[in-house]
Structures are given as C-alpha cells and as structure tokens.
N, C-alpha and C positions, 0 to 999 in steps of 0.2 A: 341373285336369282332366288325365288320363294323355294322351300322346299315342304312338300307336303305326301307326311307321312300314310302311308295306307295299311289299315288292321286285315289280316286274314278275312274279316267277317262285309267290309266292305270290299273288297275285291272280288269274294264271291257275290255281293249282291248286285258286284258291276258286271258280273260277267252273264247272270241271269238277264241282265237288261241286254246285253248282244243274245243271248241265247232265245231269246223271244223275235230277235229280228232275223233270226235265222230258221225257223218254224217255218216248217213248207217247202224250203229250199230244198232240194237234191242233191246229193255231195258225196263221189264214189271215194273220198278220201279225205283226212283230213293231216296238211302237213306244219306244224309247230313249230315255229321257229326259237333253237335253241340259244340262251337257255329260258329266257321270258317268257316266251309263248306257251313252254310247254304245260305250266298249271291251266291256263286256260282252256289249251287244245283239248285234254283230258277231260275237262268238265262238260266242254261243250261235246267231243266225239260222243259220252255218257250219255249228255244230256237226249243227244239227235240220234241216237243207236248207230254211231255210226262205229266198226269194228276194223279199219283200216285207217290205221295211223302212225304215220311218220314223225321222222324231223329232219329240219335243215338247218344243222349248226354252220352258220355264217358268223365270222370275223370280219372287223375290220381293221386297217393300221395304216400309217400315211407317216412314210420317210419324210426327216428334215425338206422343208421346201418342195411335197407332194402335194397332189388331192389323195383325202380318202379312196382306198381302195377297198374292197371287199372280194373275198373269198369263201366256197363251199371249203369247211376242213373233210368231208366226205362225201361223193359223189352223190347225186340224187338215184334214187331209185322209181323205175314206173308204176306210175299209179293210176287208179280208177278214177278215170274222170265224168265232172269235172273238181277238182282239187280245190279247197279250202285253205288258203293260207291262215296260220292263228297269229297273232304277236298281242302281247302284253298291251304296248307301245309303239305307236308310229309319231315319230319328233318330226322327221327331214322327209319321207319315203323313201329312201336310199335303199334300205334295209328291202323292201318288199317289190321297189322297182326292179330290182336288181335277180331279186328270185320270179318276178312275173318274165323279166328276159330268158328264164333257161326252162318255166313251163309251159304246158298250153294255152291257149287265147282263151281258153274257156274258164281256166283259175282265176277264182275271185278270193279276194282277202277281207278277213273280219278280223279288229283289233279292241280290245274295251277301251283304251285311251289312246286319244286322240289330239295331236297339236296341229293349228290351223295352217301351217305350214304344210303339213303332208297328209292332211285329209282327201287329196285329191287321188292318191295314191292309195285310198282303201275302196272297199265298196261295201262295208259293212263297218259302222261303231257304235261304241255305248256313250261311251261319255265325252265332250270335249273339253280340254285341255289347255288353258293360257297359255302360248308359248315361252312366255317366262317363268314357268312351274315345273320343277324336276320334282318329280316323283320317286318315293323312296319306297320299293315294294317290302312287304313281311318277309319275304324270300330271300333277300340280298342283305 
C-alpha cells in the first residue's frame, strides 16, 4: 500500500477546499468524529460560525473470526438540527453509516478525504483518494 504523508499546511488547504463546499449550507450543529475528524470539525465549525459542536468517539474491534464491529464509547447528545458529521477520512463508510443510523434523516456528512469505496457514504468531500493510499496525518 502507498503511503502518503500529509504536512499540517496541506491539510489545512484541504480542508478550505470542503469548507467552500459547504458555503450556504445550514447546519444547527456540527458533530466530529473522534479522533480525526476533530481538527477539521474545528476549522470548519470556525470557518461557517457555527457555535454548537460535538463529538462522536467511535471505536471499532472485531474478535477472532468476527465482522468489524463499532461502538459509541459515549452516548450522543441532542443536537440542532440538521447535524454535520466531519471525519478526516472515509476508507469503507462504516465509520459514518453507522453514525448516520443513530441520527436524523436530515444529517449530512462532509469529509476532506475521500476513498472511492465509501464516497457514496459522504455527501460532502474535498479531495479523492486511491483506495490503495493510507494516509499519514501530522496529527498521528
């Protein structure tokens, strides 16, 4: 698998490229999924004034001879909708299908990268993603 590293300075200039396609939208909340999502969510809640922001630390793990399973490690709290999901990274959409199951029909999700595999799973990206390219954030 390629690995290709990302500098703080491009990440922020990916995340202005979501942050322009999200200009106009309406969004009584914005909730970041932990822990990737959360620089982004930040820049962009900034960016769009929006003052109501969450997160949703999801795990996942998968015993010998499982599927993947995922977990809230804390409850969601109610929010203003309709709700913005942020993530870093959508690989599979597991991660975002799985949190669009437990909010409103009205939650939409914006991620700066993008694997062709689970774009179908956002409604908002910046950049797309070869799906044989792991990404190595500044953060990690």
């Amino acid at each position: 698998m390629k690995r290709k590293h990302l500098s703080w300075e491009q990440v922020g200039l990916d995340i202005s490229v979501l942050v322009s396609k999200l200009v106009g939208q309406e969004f009584g909340a914005i909730l970041g999924v932990a822990r990737g999502g959360l620089v982004p969510a930040a820049v962009i809640a900034n960016a769009l004034n929006i003052r109501v922001v969450d997160t949703a630390p999801v795990t996942s793990y998968r015993a010998p001879g499982r599927r993947e399973r995922l977990q809230l490690l804390l409850p969601l709290r109610p929010l203003p909708e309709p709700v913005l999901v942020v993530d870093d990274l959508v690989d599979s959409g597991t991660t975002v299908r799985f949190l669009r199951s437990l909010l409103p029909a009205s939650t939409k999700v914006a991620v700066v990268y993008v694997k062709p595999i689970g774009q179908s799973a956002t409604d908002f990206f910046a950049i797309p993603v070869p799906q044989s390219t792991w990404l190595c954030f500044p953060w990690e």
